[in-house]
N, C-alpha and C positions, 0 to 999 in steps of 0.2 A: 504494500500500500504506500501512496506517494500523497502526500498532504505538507498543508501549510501548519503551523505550530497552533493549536487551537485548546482551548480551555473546553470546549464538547468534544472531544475526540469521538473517532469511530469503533465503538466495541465490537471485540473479538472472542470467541472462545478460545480456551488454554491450546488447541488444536489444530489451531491455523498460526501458521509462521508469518510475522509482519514484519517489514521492514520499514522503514521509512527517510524520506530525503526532505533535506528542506533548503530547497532554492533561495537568493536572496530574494526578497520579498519587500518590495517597495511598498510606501504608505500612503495610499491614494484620499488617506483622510485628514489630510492639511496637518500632518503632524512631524512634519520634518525627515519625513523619510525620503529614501533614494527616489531619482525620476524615473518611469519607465523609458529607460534607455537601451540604445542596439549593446553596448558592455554588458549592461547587466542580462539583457536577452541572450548575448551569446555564455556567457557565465552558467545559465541555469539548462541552456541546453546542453553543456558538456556535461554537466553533473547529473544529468538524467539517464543518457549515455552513461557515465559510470557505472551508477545504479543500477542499472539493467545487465547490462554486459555482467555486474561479480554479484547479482540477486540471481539471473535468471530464473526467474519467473514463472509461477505456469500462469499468473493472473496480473495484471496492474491493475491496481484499483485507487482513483483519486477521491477524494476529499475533502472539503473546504478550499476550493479552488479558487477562493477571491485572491488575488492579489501574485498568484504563481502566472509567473513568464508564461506568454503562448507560445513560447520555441519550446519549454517544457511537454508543455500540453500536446503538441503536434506530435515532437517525438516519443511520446510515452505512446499514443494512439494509434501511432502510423511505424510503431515499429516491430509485427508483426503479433505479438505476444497478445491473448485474448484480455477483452480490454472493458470494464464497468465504472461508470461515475457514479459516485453516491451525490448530487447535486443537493445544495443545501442554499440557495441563489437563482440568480437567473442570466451572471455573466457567463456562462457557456453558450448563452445563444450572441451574446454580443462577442465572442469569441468565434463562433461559428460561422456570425454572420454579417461579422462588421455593423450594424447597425446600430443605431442610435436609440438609446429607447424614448418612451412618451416624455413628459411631463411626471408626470403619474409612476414613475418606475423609480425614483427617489434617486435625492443628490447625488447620492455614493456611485451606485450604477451608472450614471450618467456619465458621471466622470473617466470613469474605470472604460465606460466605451469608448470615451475620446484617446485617450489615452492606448489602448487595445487598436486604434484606426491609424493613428502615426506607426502603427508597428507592422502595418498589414505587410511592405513587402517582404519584411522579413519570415514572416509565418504563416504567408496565404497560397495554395488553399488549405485551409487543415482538417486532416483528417477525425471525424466524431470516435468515442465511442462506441467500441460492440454494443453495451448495454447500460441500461439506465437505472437506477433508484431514484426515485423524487421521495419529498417529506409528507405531500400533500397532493388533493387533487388538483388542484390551482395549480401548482407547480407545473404538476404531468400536462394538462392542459396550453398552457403558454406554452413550453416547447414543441408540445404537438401542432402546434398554431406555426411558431417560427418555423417547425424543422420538417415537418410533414410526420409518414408514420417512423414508430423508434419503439425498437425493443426494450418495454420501458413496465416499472410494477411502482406500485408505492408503498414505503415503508416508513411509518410517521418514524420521529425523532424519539427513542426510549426516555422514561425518567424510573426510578426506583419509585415504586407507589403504597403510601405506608399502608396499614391494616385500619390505624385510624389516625386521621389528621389531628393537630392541634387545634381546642376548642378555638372556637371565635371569642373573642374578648369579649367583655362585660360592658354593653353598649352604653355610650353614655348620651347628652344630649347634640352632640354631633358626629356626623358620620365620619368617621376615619378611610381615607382615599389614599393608599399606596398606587405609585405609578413607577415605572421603571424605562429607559431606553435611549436609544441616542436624544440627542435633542433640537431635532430638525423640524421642518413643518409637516413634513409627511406622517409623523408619529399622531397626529392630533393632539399635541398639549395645550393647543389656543383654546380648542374646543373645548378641554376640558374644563382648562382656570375662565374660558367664559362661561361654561352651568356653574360653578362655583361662585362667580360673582351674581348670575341673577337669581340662586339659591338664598343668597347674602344679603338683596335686596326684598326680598320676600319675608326675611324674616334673621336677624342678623345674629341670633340665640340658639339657631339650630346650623347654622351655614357650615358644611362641610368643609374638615382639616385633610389639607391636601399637599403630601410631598412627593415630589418631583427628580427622581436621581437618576441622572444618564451623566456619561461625555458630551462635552461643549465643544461642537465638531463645526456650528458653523455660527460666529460670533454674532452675525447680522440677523440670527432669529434669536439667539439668544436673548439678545437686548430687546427684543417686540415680548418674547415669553417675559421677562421679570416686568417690563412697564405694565402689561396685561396682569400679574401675580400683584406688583402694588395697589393698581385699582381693584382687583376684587378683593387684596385686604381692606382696604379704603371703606367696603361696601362693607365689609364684617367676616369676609372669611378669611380663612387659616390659611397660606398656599406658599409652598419653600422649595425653591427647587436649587436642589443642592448637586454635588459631587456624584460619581459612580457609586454603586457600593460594591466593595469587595462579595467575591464570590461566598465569601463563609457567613458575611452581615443580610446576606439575601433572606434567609429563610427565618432570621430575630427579625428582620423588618416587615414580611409578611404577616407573623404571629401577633405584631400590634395592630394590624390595620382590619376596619372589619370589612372591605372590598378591595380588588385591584382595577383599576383602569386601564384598559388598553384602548384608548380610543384611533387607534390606526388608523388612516385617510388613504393609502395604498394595500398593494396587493402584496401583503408580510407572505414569504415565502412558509415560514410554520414557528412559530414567535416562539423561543425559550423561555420568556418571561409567562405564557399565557401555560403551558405544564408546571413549571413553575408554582402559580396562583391556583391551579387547579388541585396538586398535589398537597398544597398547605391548608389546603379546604377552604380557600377563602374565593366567595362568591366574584364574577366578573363582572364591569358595565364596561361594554366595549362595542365594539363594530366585526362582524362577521368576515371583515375583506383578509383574501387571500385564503391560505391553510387555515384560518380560524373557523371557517365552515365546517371543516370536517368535525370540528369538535363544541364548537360554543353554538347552540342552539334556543332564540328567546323563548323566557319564561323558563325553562328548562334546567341547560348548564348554565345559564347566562341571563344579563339582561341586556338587551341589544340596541344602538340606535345608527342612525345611516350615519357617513359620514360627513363629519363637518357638521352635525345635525348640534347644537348647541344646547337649544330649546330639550331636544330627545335626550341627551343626556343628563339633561338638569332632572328630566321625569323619571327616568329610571332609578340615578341618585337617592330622589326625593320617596320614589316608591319603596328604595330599599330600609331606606330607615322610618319610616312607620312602617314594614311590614318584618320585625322579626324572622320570623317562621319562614318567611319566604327564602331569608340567606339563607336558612338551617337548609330546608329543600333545595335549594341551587346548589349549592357547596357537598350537600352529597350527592347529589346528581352529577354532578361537573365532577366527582374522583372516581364513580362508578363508569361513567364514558373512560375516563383516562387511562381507570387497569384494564375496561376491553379494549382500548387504541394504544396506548402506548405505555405501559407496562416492560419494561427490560426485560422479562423473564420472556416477553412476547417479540419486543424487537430485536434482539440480539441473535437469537437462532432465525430470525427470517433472514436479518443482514448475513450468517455463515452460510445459506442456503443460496444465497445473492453470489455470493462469490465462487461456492462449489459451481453452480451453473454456468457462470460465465467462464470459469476454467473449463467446465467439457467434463466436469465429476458427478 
């Protein structure tokens, strides 16, 4: 397996021998990393070559492919040996296909194509691979759209799914709103600190405490998120958007909040944050877009509103805190979806079956 360094890694049984390479890796998120340049493209092509040539292989199988060189890519695909992407994204089609995505397809990707278009003649036309994993049906969907047909299955993203979540907190007279994610406009966080603020104008006693933790990836929405976070303090509610959190503070930060918000405005390929909320039993108010179909269902696992909908958030908010009972029923709902969809003990032997296949086992 050929991956970029990633904090979800791809689980394996004790049974499969993995190897792994890791190309230089430029940082296409304004954080001072390398440019994609033909150096560093010819850099990660040799080292791919290497890889292969003293692994040989009976499978390649890549992984978190944002940000690895498409001379990588080409040669791992095109160099005979039977070939699966675990796609966790959607720049494999802008790799595949040069183009430029919507509006709609979020900053990062956007960039990542232009960036992927200065390189075409070094690594055009490139060969796909043999076979596909997607996270979700959206996922499979979009590439089916760019790529035509493609031997391709879905195997959501695993989490370890406890036997019983940690209770929900002891509600008090305002609703506790954990949020998580980068912090761009695509995420929906205007949406949200705008139901916050007109929750706040309604009634300034009950206005929902709302924090806000991602990377500050693109400074000019940042500064629109806190002026929009001062005015809805202004009106009476709670709203902080702070720093990342460490991987270990995720699940202490879950356990105080009695919801998580994902109010997403794009098509999230299958959000870590939304197994995550689901696995900590803490009910959703969010948007259905993208991989969240397969699993947040309104009234259900979830309470839903369209995107961008402001007003629909504020309703949903506002319904979950007069209705008790209703979080108790979402939150076990949303962890009963979760061990039939993505439960580890279910995705890990799908993913070792993924790979025996595409080797010809």
């Amino acid at each position: 397996m050929l991956t970029r360094r990633s904090k979800h890694p791809l689980p394996a049984s004790p049974g499969l021998s993995v190897r792994r390479v890791l190309p230089v890796k430029p940082d296409q998120r304004g954080r001072g990393g390398r440019a994609l340049d033909a150096a560093w493209h010819a850099r990660s092509l040799r080292a791919t070559r290497r890889i292969v040539e003293a692994a040989r292989p009976d499978v390649i199988a890549t992984w978190g492919t944002y940000g690895i060189s498409p001379a990588a890519l080409s040669n791992l695909y095109g160099c005979g040996v039977p070939s699966i992407a675990f796609v966790q994204d959607y720049t494999l089609i802008e790799h595949l296909t040069q183009r430029q995505p919507d509006a709609g397809g979020g900053a990062v990707r956007r960039r990542y194509a232009g960036a992927l278009r200065a390189l075409a003649p070094l690594a055009w036309p490139p060969p796909p691979p043999g076979r596909w994993v997607f996270p979700s049906g959206a996922v499979r969907e979009e590439y089916l759209r760019a790529l035509g047909p493609l031997e391709a299955r879905v195997i959501h993203n695993g989490i370890a799914v406890p036997s019983q979540p940690p209770p929900l907190p002891e509600r008090g007279p305002r609703l506790r709103v954990g949020a998580l994610g980068r912090l761009v406009p695509e995420k929906g966080w205007l949406t949200l600190v705008s139901a916050a603020e007109s929750l706040a104008r309604e009634d300034p006693t009950t206005a929902p405490i709302v924090e806000i933790h991602g990377p500050a990836v693109d400074a000019g929405f940042v500064g629109a998120l806190v002026d929009a976070s001062a005015r809805a303090n202004a009106a009476g509610a709670l709203v902080e958007v702070g720093d990342p959190l460490p991987h270990e503070a995720i699940a202490p930060f879950m356990e105080r909040m009695d919801c998580v918000a994902i109010p997403s405005e794009w098509a999230e390929p299958f959000a870590v944050v939304m197994l995550e909320a689901l696995a900590a039993g803490r009910p959703i108010v969010g948007t259905s877009c993208g991989g969240a179909a397969d699993l947040l269902e309104d009234g259900n696992t979830a309470l839903l509103h369209e995107p961008g909908d402001a007003s629909g958030c504020a309703r949903a908010l506002r319904r979950l805190a007069r209705e008790p009972r209703l979080a108790d029923r979402i939150s076990a709902a949303g962890l009963e979806r979760l061990r039939a969809e993505c439960s580890i003990d279910l995705t890990a032997p799908a993913i070792d079956d993924a790979l025996r296949e595409a080797a010809g086992g």
